[in-house]
DRENDO-1510 file (C-alpha; in Angstrom, 1 decimal, always signed):
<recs>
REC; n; res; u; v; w
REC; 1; UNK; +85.3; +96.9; +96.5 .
REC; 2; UNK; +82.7; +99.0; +95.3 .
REC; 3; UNK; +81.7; +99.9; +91.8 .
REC; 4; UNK; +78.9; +102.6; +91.2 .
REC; 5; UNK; +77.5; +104.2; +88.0 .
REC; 6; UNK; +76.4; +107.4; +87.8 .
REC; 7; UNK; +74.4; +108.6; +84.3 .
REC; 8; UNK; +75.1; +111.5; +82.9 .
REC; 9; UNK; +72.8; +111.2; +80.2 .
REC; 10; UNK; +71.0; +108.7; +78.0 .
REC; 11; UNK; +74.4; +108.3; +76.0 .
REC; 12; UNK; +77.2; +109.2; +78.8 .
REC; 13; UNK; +77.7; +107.6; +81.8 .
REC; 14; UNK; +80.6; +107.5; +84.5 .
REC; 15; UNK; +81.6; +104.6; +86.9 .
REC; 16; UNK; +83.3; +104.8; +90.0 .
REC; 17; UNK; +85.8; +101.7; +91.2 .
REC; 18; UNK; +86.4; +101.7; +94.9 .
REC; 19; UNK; +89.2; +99.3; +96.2 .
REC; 20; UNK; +90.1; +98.5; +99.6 .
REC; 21; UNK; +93.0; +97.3; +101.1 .
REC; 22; UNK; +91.4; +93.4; +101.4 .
REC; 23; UNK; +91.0; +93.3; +97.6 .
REC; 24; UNK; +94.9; +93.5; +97.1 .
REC; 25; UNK; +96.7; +92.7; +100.1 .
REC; 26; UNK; +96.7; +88.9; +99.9 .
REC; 27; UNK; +97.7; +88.5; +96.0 .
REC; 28; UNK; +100.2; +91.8; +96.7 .
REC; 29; UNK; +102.1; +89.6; +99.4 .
REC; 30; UNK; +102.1; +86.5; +97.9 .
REC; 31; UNK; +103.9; +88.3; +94.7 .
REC; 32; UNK; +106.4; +90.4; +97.3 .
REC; 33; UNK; +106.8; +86.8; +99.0 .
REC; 34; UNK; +107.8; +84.5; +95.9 .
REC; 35; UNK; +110.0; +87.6; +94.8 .
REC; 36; UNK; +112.0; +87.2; +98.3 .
REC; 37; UNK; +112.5; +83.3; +97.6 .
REC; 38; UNK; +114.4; +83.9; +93.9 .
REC; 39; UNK; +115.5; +87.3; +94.4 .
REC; 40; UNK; +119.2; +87.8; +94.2 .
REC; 41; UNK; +120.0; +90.7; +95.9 .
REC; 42; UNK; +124.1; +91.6; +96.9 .
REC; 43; UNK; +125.0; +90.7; +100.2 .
REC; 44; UNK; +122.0; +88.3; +100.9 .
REC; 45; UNK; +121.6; +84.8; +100.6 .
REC; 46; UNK; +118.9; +83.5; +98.1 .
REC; 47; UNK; +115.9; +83.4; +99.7 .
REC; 48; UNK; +117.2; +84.9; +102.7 .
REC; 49; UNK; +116.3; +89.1; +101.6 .
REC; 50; UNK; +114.5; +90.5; +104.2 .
REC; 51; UNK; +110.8; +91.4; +103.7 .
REC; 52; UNK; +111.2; +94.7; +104.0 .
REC; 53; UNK; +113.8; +95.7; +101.8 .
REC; 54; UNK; +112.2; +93.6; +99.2 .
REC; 55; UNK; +108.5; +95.9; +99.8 .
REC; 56; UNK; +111.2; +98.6; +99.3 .
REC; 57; UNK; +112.3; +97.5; +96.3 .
REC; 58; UNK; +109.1; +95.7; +94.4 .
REC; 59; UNK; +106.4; +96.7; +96.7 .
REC; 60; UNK; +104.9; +100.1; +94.8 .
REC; 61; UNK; +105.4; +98.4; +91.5 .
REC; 62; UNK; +103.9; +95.4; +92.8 .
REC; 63; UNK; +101.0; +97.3; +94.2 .
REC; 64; UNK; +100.3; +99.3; +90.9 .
REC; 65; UNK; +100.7; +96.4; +88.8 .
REC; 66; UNK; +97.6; +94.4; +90.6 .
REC; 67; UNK; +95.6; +97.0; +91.5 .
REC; 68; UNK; +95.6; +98.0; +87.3 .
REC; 69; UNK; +95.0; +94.1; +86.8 .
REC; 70; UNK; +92.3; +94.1; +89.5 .
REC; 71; UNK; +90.3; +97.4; +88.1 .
REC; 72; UNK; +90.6; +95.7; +84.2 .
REC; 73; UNK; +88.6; +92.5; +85.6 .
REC; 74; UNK; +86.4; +94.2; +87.5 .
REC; 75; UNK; +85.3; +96.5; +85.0 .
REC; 76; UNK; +84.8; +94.0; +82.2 .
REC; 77; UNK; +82.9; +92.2; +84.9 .
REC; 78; UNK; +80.6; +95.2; +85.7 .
REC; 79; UNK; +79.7; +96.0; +82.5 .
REC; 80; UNK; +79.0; +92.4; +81.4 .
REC; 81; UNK; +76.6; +91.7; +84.5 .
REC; 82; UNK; +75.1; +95.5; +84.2 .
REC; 83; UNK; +74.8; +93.7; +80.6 .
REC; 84; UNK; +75.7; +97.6; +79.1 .
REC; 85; UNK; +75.9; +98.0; +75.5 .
REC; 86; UNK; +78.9; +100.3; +75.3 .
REC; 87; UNK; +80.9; +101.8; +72.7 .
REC; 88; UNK; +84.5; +102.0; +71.8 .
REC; 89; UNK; +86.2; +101.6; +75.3 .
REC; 90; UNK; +86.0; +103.0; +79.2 .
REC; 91; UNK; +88.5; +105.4; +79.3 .
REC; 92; UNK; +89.8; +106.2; +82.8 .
REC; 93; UNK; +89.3; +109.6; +84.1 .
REC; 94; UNK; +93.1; +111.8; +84.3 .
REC; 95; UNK; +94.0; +111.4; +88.1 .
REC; 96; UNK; +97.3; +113.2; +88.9 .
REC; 97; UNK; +98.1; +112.4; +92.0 .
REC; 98; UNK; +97.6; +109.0; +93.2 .
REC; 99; UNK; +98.8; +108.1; +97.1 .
REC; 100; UNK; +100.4; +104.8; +96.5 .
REC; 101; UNK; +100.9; +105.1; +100.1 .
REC; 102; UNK; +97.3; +104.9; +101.3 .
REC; 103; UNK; +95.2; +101.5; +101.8 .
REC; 104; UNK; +92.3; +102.8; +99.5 .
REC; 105; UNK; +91.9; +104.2; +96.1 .
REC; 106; UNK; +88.7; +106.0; +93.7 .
REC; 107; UNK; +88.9; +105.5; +90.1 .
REC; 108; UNK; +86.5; +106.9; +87.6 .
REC; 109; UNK; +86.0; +105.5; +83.7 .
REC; 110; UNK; +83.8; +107.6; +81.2 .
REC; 111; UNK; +82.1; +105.2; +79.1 .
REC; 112; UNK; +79.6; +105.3; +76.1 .
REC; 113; UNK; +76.7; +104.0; +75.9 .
REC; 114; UNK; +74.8; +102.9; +72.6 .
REC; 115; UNK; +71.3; +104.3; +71.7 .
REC; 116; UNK; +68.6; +102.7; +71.8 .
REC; 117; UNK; +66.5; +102.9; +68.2 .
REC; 118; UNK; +63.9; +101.5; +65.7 .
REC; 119; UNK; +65.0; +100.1; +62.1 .
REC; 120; UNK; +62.0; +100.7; +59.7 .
REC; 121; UNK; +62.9; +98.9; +56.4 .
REC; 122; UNK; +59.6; +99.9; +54.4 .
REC; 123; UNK; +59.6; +103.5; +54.1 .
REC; 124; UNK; +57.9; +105.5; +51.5 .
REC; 125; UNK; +59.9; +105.5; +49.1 .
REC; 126; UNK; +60.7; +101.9; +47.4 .
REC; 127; UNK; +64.3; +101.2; +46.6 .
REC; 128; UNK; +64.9; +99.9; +43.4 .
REC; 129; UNK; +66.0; +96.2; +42.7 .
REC; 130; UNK; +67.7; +95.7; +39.4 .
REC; 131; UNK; +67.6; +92.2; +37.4 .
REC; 132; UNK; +70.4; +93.2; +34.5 .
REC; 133; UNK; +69.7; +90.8; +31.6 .
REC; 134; UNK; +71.9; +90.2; +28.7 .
REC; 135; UNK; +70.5; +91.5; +25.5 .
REC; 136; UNK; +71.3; +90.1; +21.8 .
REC; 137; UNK; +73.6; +92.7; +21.4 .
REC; 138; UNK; +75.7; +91.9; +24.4 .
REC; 139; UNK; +75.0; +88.0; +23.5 .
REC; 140; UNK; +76.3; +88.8; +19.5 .
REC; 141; UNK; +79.0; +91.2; +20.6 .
REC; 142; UNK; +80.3; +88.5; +23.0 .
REC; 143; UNK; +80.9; +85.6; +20.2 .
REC; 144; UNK; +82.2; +87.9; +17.9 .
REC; 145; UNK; +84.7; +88.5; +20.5 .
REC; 146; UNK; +85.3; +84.1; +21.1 .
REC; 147; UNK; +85.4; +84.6; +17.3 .
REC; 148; UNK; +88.0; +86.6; +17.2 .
REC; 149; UNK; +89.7; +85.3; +20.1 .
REC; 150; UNK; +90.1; +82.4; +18.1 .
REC; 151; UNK; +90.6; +83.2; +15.1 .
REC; 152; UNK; +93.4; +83.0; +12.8 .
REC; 153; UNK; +96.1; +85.5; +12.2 .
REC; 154; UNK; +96.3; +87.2; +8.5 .
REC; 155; UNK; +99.3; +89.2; +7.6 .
REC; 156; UNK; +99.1; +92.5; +6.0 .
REC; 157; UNK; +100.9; +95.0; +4.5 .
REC; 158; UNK; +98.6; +97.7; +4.8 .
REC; 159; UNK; +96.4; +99.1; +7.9 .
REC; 160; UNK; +92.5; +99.0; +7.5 .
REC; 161; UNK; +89.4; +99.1; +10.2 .
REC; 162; UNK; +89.6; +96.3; +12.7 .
REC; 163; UNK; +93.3; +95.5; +12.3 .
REC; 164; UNK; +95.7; +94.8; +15.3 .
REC; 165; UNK; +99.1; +96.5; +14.9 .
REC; 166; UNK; +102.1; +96.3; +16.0 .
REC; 167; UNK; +105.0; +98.5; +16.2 .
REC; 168; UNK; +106.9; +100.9; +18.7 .
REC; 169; UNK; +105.7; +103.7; +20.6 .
REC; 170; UNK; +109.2; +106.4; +20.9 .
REC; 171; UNK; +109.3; +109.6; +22.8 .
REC; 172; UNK; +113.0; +109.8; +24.0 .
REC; 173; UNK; +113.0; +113.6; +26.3 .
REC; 174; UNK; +109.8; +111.3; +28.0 .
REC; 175; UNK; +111.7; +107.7; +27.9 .
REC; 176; UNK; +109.3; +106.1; +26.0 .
REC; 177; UNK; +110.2; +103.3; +24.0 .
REC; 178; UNK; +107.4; +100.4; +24.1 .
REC; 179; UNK; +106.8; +97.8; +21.5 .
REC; 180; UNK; +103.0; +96.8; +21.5 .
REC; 181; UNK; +99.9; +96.0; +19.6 .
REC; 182; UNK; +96.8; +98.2; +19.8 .
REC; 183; UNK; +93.7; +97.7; +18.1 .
REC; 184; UNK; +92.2; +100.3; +16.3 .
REC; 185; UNK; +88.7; +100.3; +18.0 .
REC; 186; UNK; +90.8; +101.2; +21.0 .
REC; 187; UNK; +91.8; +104.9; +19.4 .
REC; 188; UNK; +89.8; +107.6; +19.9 .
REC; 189; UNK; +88.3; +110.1; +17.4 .
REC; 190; UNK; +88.4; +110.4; +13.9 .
REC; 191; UNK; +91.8; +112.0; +13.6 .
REC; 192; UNK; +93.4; +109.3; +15.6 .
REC; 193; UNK; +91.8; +106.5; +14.1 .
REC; 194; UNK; +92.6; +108.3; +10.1 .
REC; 195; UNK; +96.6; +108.4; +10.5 .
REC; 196; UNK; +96.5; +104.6; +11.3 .
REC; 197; UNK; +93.9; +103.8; +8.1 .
REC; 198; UNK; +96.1; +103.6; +4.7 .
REC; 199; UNK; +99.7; +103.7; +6.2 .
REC; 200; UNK; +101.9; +100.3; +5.7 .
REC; 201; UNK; +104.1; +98.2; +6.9 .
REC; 202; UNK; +107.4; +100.2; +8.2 .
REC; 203; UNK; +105.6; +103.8; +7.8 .
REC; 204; UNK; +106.1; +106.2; +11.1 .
REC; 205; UNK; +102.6; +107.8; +12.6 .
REC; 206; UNK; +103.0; +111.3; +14.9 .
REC; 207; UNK; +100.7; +110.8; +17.8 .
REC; 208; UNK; +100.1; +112.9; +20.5 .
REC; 209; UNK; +99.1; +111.3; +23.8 .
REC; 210; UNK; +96.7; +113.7; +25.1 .
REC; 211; UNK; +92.8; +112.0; +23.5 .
REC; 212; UNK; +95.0; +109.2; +22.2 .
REC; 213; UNK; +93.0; +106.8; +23.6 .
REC; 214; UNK; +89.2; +106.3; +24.7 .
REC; 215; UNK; +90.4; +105.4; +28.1 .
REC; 216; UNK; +93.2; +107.2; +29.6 .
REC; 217; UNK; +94.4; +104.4; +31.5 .
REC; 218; UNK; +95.1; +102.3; +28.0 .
REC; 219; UNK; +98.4; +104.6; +27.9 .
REC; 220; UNK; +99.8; +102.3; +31.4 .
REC; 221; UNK; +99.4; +99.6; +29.3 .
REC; 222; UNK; +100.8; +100.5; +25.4 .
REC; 223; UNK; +103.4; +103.0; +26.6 .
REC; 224; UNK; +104.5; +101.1; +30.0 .
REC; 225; UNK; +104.1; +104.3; +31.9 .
REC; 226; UNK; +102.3; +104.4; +35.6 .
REC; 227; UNK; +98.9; +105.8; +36.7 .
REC; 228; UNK; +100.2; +108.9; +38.0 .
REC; 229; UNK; +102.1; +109.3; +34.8 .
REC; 230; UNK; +99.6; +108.6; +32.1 .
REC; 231; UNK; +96.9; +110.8; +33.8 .
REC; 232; UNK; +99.4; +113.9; +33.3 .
REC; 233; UNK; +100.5; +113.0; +30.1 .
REC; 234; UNK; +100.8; +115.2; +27.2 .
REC; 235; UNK; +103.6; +114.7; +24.8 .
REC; 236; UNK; +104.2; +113.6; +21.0 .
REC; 237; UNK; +105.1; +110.3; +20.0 .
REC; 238; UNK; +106.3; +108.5; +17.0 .
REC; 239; UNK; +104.8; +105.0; +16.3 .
REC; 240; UNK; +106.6; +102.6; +14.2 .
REC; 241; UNK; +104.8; +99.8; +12.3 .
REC; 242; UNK; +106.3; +96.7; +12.3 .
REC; 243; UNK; +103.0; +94.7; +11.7 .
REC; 244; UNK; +99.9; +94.3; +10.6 .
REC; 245; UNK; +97.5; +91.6; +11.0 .
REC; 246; UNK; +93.7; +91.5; +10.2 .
REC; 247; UNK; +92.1; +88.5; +12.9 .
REC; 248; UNK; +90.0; +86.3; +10.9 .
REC; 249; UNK; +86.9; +85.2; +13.0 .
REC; 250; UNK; +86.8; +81.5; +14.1 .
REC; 251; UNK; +84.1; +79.3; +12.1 .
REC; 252; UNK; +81.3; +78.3; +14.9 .
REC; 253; UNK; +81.2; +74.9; +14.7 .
REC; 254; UNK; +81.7; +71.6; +17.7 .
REC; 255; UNK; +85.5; +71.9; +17.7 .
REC; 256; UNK; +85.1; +75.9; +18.8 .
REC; 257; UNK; +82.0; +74.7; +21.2 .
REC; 258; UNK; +84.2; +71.9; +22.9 .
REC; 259; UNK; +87.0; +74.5; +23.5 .
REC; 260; UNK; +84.6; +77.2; +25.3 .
REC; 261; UNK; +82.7; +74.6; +27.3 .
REC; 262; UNK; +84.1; +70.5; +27.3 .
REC; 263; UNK; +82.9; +68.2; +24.8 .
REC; 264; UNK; +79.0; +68.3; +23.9 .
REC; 265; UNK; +77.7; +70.9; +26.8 .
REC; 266; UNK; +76.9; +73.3; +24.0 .
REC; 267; UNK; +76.1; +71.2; +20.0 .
REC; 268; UNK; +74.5; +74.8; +18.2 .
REC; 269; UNK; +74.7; +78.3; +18.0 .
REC; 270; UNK; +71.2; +78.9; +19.2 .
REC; 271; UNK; +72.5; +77.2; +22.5 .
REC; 272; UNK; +75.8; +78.7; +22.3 .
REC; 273; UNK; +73.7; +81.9; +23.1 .
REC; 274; UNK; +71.7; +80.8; +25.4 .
REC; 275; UNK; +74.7; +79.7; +27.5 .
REC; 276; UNK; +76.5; +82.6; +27.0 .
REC; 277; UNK; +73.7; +84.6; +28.3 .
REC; 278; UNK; +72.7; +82.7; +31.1 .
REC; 279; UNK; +76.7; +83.0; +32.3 .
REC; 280; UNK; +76.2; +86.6; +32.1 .
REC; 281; UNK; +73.0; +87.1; +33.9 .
REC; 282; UNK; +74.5; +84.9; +36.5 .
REC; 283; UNK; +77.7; +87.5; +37.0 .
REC; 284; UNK; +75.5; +90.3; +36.8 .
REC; 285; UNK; +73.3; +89.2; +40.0 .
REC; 286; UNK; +76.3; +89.8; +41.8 .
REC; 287; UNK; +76.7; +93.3; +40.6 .
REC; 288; UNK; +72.9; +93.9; +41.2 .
REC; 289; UNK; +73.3; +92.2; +44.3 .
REC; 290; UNK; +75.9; +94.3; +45.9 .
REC; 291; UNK; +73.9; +97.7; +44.2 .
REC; 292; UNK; +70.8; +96.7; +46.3 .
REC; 293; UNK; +72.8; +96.0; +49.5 .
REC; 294; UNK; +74.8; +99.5; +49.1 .
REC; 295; UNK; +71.0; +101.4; +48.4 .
REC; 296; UNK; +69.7; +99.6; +51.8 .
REC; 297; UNK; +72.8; +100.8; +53.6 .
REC; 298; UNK; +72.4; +104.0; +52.5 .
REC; 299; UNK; +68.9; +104.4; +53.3 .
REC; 300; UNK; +69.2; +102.9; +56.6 .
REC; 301; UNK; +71.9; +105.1; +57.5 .
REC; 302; UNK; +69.9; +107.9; +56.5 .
REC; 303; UNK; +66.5; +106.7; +58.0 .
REC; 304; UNK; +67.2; +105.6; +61.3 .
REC; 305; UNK; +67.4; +108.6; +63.5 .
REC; 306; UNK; +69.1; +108.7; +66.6 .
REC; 307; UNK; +72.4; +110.1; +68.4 .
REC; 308; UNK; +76.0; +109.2; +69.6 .
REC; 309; UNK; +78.0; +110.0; +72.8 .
REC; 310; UNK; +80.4; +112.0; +69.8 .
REC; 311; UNK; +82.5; +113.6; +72.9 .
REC; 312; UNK; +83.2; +110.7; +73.9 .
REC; 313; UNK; +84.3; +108.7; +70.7 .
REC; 314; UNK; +86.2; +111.7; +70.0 .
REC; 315; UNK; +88.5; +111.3; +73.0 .
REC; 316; UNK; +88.5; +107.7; +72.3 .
REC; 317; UNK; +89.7; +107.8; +68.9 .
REC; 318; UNK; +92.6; +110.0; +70.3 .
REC; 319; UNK; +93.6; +106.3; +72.9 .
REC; 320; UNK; +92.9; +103.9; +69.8 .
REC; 321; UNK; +95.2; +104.5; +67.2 .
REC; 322; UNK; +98.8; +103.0; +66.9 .
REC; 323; UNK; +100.0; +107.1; +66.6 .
REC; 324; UNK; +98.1; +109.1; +69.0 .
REC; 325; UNK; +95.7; +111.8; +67.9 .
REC; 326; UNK; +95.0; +115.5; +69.2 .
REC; 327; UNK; +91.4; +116.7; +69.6 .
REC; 328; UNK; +91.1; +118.0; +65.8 .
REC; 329; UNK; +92.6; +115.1; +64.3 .
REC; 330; UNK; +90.6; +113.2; +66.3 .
REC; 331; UNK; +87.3; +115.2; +65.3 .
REC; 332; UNK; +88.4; +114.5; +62.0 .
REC; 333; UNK; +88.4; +111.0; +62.2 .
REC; 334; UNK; +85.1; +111.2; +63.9 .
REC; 335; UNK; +83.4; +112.6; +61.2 .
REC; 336; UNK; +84.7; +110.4; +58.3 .
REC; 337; UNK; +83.7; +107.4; +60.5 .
REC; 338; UNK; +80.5; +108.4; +61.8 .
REC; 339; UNK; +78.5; +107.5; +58.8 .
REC; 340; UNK; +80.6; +103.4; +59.6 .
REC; 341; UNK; +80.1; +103.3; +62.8 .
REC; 342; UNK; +76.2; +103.9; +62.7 .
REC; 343; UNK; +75.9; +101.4; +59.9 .
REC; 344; UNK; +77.3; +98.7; +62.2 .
REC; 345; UNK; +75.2; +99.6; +65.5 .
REC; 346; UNK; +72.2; +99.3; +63.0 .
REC; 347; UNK; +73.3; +96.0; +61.5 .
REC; 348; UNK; +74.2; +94.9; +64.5 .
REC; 349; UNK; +71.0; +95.5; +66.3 .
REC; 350; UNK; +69.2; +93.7; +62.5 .
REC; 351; UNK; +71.0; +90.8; +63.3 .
REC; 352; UNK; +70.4; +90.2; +66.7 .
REC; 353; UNK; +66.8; +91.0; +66.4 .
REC; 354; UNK; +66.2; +89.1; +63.5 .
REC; 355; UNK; +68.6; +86.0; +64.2 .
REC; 356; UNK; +71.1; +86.5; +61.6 .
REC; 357; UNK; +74.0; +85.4; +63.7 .
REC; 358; UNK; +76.7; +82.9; +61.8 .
REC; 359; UNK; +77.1; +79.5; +63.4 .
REC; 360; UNK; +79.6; +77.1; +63.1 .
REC; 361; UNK; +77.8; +74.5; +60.9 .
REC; 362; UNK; +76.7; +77.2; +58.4 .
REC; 363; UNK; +80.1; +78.4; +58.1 .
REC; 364; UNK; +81.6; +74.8; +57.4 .
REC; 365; UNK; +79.0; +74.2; +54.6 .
REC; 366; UNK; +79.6; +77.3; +53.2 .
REC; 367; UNK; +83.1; +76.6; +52.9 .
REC; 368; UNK; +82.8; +73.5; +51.8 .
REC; 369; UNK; +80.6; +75.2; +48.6 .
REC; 370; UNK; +83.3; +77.7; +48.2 .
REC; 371; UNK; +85.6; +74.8; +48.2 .
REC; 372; UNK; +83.5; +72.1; +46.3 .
REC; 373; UNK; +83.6; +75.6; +43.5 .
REC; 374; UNK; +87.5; +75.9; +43.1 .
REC; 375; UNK; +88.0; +72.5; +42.9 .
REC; 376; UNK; +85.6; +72.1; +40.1 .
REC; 377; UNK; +87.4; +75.1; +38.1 .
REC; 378; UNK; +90.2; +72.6; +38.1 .
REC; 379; UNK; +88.4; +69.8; +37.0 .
REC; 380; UNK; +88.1; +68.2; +39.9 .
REC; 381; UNK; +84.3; +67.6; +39.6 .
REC; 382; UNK; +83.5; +64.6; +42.4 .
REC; 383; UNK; +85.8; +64.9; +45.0 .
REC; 384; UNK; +85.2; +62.7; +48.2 .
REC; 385; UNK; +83.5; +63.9; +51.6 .
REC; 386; UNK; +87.0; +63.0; +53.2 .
REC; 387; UNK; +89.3; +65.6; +50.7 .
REC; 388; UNK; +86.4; +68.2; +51.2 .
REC; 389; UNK; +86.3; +68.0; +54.8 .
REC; 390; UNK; +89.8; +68.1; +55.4 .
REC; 391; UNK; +90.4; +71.2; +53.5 .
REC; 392; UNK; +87.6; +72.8; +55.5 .
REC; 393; UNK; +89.5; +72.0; +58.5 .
REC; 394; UNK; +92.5; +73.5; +56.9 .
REC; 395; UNK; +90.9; +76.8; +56.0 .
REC; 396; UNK; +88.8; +77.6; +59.3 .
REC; 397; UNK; +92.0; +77.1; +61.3 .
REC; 398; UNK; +92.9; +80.1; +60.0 .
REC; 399; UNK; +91.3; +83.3; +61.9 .
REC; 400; UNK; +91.4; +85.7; +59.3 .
REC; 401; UNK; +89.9; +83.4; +56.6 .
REC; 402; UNK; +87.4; +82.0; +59.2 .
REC; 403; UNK; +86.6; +86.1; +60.0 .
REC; 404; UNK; +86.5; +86.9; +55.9 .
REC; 405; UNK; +84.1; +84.0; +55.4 .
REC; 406; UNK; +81.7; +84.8; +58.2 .
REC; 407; UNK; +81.3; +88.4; +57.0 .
REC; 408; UNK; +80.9; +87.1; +53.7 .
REC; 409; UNK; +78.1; +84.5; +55.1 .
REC; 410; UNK; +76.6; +87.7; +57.0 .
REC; 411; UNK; +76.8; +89.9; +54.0 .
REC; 412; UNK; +74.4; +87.3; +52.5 .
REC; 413; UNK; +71.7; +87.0; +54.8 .
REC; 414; UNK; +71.4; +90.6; +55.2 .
REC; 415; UNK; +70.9; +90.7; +51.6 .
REC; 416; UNK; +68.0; +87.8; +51.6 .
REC; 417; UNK; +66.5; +89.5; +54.5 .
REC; 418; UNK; +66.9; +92.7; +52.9 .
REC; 419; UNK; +65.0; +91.5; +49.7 .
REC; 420; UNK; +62.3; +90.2; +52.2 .
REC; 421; UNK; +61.3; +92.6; +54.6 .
REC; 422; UNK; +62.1; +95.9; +52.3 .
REC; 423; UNK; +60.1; +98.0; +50.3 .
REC; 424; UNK; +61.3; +97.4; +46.9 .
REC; 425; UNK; +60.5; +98.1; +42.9 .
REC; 426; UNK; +61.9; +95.8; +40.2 .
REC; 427; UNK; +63.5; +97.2; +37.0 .
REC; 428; UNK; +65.1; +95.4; +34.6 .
REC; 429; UNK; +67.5; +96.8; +32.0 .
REC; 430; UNK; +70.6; +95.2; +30.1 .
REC; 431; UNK; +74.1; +96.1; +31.2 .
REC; 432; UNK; +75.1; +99.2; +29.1 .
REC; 433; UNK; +71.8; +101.1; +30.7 .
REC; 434; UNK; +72.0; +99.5; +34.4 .
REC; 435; UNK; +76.1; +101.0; +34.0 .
REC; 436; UNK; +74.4; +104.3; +32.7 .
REC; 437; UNK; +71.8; +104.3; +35.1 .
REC; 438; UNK; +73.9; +103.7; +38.4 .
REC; 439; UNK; +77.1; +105.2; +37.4 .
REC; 440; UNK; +75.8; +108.4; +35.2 .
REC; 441; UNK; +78.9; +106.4; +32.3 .
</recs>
């Protein structure tokens, strides 16, 4: 055998498989001889076919069947010594008349190669890290809400600001009939928000559903409708009111501060608000988190210049799929992906560099954290090394949870390198203007 590469350019190359008749012939006639021991052929004893009448029969398919197993292994075996960095798959070069008959056969693979590149993480502009604090109106808002939450029920007969409601929603050309309760605050606009104000117990409101509510979506949930349906929406509605009840806010006191956190953790309001802000800080990190490793991303896709064998990944993506693809489908595909697949060769090429790689022992602790984490959400505070460990065992058997947790564990060590080694500003800013700020809402 002979294998040969010849480069067609930095990012295409195309290699050649030569095979002789003394790479198959042994393991071709040991097949075609076990086949004449078990074949059962009419007129023949078993084991008694004769050889030729059983190449007749098997030998091509034989033939084929090795030589395709012997190229596979010698081509995964090529590229690993030639230690080539290649992209996507070889893909074998159309041949369309192959002698089966002859002793030796050419075959060609087009292959891509990946480019070589620098990563520069500081570039001239600084990308902003955000630290989203909880202000004391979030903090106030928030135990108005427990207040609420837990406070008593007081029935009305008449509708005023801050009351929840409940009646029935009727449209029947649309098939609406829904018995709910709303809260005013989530109506929108005056208009809306004056029909409900004054009426009583048993009065009918007209509604329409168009601007009914602040968020669109709110009609899925009071009218029982789905997305697609409450998006297009426009139609008038009667709403019946069957009750009215104004929530009377809970007193803050231990009995409410046992019920939020277990007995004692919190004994005043002043550190009923410290808690509550320091458990929404700690959510927000994540959300800052996940900003700063989507900005990096970004500006490492857009920063780190260099080019792909795109012919070839296009005639790839045509092979990959389980339907296959013609050439503008498959260009297509290309260019929705492109932006993907360079983020991977450049965190790919990060984490080798910079010895980011998962092992084995850092992905049982971190299970065992995760672990250690839902346990304690049910109360099981001090479990033993031995219940820990054996539930680690349990998950990492399992290859999809073992593959979710390591890009998980990756995800976060990009993201402490990433606050490391890049050029970054801090800005801090509570939630309403981070949500403003990022998402233009």
């Amino acid at each position: 055998m002979n294998i040969t590469r010849e480069n067609k350019d930095a990012l295409n190359a195309v290699v050649k498989i030569d095979i002789e008749k003394t790479d198959y012939a042994e393991k071709v006639e040991k097949i075609l001889t076990d086949y004449r021991k078990s074949a059962n052929i009419p007129g023949f004893r078993k084991g008694q076919v004769p050889m030729g009448l059983v190449k007749k029969q098997y030998g091509k398919a034989v033939l084929v069947d090795e030589v395709n197993k012997l190229l596979q292994e010698s081509l995964g075996k090529y590229l690993n010594d030639e230690k080539l960095d290649v992209l996507g798959n070889p893909l074998p070069k159309a041949q369309d008349n192959i002698d089966w008959d002859a002793d030796a056969f050419s075959f060609e693979f087009e292959i891509g190669l990946s480019p070589e590149f620098d990563i520069k993480l500081k570039g001239r502009k600084a990308i902003t890290q955000y630290t989203i604090v909880a202000d004391n109106k979030m903090v106030d808002d928030q135990i108005k809400n427990i207040q609420k939450q837990y406070g008593q029920l007081i029935s009305k007969t008449e509708v005023t600001e801050g009351d929840e409601v409940t009646g029935v929603f009727f449209n029947d050309e649309a098939g609406i009939e829904s018995t709910t309760t709303i809260t005013l605050d989530k109506l929108k606009g005056k208009a809306n928000l004056k029909k409900f104000i004054g009426a009583k117990v048993g009065d009918i409101i007209t509604v329409k559903t168009k601007g009914l509510f602040k968020d669109t979506h709110d009609l899925m949930t009071y009218l029982k409708v789905d997305h697609d349906a409450a998006h297009g929406l426009d139609v008038q509605l009667t709403f019946t009111i069957n009750e009215v009840n104004e929530r009377g806010l809970a007193d803050l006191d231990q009995e409410l501060f046992d019920k939020l956190f277990g007995k004692d953790v919190v004994k005043t309001v002043t550190e009923l608000k410290e808690k509550i802000k320091a458990d929404a800080e700690k959510q927000f990190v994540q959300q800052s988190d996940q900003k700063l490793l989507n900005d990096v991303t970004e500006y490492l896709v857009d920063h780190t210049k260099f080019d792909l064998p795109a012919e070839f990944l296009q005639k790839w993506l045509q092979t990959v799929g389980e339907e296959p693809m013609d050439e503008a489908q498959a260009k297509e595909e290309y260019e929705k992906s492109e932006k993907s697949m360079r983020y991977q060769l450049i965190e790919s090429k990060l984490i080798v560099d910079n010895n980011l790689q998962v092992n084995f022992e850092e992905l049982k602790a971190y299970a065992a954290e995760m672990i250690k984490g839902q346990m304690a959400q049910f109360g099981q505070l001090n479990p033993s090394d031995k219940e820990v460990e054996d539930i680690v065992a349990r998950v990492l058997s399992n290859q999809d949870e073992v593959k979710r947790m390591s890009e998980q564990l990756t995800s976060q060590k990009l993201l402490t390198f990433y606050k490391e080694n890049a050029k970054l500003k801090s800005k801090e800013l509570n939630y309403d203007a981070f949500v403003k700020e990022v998402y233009g809402k």
